[in-house]
C-alpha positions in Angstrom: 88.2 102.1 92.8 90.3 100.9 95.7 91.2 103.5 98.8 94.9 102.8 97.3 93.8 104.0 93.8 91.7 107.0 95.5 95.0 108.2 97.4 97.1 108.3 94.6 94.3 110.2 92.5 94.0 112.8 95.8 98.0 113.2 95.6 98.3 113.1 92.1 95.6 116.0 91.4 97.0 118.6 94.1 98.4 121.4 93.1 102.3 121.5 93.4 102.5 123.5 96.8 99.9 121.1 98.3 101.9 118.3 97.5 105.0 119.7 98.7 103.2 120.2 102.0 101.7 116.7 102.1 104.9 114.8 100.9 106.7 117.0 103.9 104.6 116.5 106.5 106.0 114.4 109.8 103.8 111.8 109.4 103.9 111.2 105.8 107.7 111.5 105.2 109.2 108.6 107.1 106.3 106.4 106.2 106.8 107.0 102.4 110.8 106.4 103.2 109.4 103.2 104.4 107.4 102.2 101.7 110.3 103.0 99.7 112.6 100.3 101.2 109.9 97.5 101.4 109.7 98.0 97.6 112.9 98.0 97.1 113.2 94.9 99.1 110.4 93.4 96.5 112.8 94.4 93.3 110.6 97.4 93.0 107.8 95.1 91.6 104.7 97.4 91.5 104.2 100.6 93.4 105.3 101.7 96.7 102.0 102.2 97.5 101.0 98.2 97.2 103.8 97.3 100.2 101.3 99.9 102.7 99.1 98.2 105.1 95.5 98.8 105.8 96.3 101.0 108.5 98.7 103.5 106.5 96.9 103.7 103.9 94.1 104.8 105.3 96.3 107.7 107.1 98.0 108.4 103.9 94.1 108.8 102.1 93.2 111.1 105.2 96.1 113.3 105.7 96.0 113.7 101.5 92.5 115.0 101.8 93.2 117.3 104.3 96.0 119.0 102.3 94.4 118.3 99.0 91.5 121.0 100.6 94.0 123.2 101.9 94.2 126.0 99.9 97.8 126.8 98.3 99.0 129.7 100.3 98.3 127.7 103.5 100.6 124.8 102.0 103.4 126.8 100.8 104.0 128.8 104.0 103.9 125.1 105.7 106.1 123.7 103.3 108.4 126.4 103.5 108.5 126.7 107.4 109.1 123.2 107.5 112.1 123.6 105.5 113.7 126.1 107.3 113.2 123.7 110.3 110.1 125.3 111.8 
């Protein structure tokens, strides 16, 4: 299994709050916006995930263990002080 495949099964198997967390997180959200557009600029052939360099993957995979481990109070409060701009 690829580190591609690994992050998606990290992401894919946290609980809700812990995603919500990850998925806001500075560093994650504008690099996912930006996977976004370079697979939209493909015709949205594959996954977002395939138009991700080395490099970002490899932070995606880290920062998605670390809130994959974090447990779900932790994420909610984050999640929820990042939404009301904290």
């Amino acid at each position: 299994m690829d580190q591609r495949q690994r992050l998606l099964d990290i992401v894919e198997n946290m609980p809700q709050p812990n995603k919500a967390a990850f998925y806001s997180d500075p560093e994650v959200e504008p690099l996912v916006e930006e996977l976004h557009q370079r697979w939209a600029r493909e015709g949205y052939k594959g996954e977002p995930i395939d138009y991700a360099t080395r490099e970002e993957v490899e932070k995606l995979h880290r920062l998605a263990e670390r809130y994959a481990t974090m447990p779900q109070w932790q994420a909610y409060k984050l999640f929820v002080k990042r939404l009301e701009g904290g």
